[in-house]
C-alpha positions as CSV (number, residue, x, y, z in Angstrom):
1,X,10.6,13.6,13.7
2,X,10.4,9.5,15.0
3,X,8.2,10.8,17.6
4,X,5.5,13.0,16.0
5,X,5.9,9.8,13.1
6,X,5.0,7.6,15.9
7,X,2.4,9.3,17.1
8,X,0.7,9.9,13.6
9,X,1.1,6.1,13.0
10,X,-0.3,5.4,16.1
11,X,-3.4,7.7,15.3
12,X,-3.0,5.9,11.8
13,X,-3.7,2.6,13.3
14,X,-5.8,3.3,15.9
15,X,-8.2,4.9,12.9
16,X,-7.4,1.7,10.4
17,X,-8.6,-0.4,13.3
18,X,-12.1,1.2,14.8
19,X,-13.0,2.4,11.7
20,X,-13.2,-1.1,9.7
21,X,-11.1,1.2,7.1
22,X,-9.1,-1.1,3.9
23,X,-6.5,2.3,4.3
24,X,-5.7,4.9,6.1
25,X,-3.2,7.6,4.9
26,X,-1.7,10.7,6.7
27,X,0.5,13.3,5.8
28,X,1.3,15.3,8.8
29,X,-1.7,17.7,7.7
30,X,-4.6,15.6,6.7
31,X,-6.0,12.0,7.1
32,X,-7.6,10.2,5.0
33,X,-9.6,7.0,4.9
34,X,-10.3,4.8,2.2
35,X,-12.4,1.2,2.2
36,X,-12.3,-0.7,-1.4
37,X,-10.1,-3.6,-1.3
38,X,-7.0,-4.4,-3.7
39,X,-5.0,-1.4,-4.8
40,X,-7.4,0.8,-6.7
41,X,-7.9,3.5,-4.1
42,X,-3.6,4.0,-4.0
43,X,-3.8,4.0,-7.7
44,X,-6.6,6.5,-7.9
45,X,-4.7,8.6,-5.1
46,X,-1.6,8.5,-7.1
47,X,-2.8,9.6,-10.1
48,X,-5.3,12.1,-8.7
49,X,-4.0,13.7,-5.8
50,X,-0.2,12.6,-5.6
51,X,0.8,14.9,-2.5
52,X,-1.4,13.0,-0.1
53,X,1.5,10.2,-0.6
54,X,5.0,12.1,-1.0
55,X,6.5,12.1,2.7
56,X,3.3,10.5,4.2
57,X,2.8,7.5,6.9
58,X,0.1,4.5,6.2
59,X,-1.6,2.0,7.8
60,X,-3.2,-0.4,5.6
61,X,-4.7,-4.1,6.4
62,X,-3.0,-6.1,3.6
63,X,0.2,-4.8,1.1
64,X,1.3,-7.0,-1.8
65,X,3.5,-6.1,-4.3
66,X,1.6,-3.6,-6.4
67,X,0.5,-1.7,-3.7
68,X,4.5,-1.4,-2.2
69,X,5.0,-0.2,-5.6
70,X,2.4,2.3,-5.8
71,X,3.7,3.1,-2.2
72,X,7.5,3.8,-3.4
73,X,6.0,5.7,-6.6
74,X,3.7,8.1,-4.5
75,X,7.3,8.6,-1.9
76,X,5.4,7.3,1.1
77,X,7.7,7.7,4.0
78,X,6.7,5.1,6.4
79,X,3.8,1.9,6.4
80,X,2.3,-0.4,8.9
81,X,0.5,-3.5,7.9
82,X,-1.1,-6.3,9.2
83,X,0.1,-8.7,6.1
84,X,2.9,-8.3,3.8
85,X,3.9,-10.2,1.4
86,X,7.9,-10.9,1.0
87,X,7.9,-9.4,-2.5
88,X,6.5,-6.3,-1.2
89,X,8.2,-5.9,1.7
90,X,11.4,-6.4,-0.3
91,X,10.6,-4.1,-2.3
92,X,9.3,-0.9,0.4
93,X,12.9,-1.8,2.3
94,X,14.7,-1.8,-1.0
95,X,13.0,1.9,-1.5
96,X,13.7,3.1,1.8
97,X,10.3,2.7,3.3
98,X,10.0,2.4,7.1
99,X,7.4,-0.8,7.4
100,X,6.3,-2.2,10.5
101,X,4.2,-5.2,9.7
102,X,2.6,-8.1,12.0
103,X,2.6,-11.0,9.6
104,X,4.8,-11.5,6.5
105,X,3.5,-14.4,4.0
106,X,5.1,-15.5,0.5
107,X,2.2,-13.8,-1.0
108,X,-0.4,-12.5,-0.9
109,X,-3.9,-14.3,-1.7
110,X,-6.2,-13.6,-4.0
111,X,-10.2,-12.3,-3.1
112,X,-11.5,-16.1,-3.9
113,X,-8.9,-17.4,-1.2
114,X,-8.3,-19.9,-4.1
115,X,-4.7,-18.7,-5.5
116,X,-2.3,-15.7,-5.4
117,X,-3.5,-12.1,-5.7
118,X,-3.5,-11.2,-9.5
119,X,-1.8,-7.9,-9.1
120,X,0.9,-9.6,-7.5
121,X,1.1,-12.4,-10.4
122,X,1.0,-8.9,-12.7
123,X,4.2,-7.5,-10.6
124,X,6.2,-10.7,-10.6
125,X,9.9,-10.3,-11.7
126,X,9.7,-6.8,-11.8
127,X,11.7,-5.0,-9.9
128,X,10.9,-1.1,-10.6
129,X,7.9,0.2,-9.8
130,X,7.6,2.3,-12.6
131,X,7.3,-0.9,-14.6
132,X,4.8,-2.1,-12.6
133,X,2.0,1.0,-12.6
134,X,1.2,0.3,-16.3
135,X,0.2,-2.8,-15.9
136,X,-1.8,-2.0,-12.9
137,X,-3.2,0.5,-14.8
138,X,-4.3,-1.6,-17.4
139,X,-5.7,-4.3,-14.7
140,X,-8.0,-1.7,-13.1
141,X,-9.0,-0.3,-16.1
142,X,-10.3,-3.9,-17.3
143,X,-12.1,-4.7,-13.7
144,X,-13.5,-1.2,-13.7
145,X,-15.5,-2.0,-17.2
């Protein structure tokens, strides 16, 4: 199983990286690519089509903590990213999420570059992700008006 995982993550990343892709998800079965920033396109995967996540492998640019916890919620089985935030991470290890990462950073920062992501500011103190989806819920419904 580690090796047909590594090779999917491989394919994952190779995919992530030529293709200019925000995330790239696959389940053994089918890959998918997805290019808005933040969280919305997990969220909309999660509510919409949640067995693309159970048991599946990602490779994403940037994971803060909403998106770990949308992660954890949808069962993903193993993540690479090229930024982490500590939160996050803490939070995928504390699920049982494999996560290979290249740079880990207090947090994450927000579109502006001027302060810290606002789902992450959203997810602070929380600890459960099932905590955390309604309120990023309610923050995607408010930037999507």
């Amino acid at each position: 199983m580690i090796q047909s995982w590594n090779g999917e993550m491989s394919s994952l990343k190779d995919e992530l990286q030529k293709g200019g892709w925000s995330c790239v998800i696959g389940n053994g079965v089918e890959m998918r690519s997805f290019s808005r920033r933040g969280v919305a396109d997990l969220y909309d995967v999660l509510t919409n089509e949640p067995d693309l996540l159970d048991g599946a492998s990602i490779a994403d640019k940037v994971v803060g903590k909403g998106a770990a916890a949308l992660m954890v919620l949808g069962k993903v089985s193993r993540l690479y990213t090229h930024i982490i935030s500590t939160p996050a991470l803490a939070l995928l290890r504390s699920a049982g999420v494999i996560t290979d990462f290249d740079v880990e950073t207090d947090y994450i920062i927000n579109r502006d570059g001027t302060g810290r992501c606002p789902v992450e500011i959203l997810c602070d103190g929380l600890s459960e992700p099932e905590k955390m989806l309604p309120l990023i819920s309610d923050f995607l419904s408010r930037i999507r008006s």
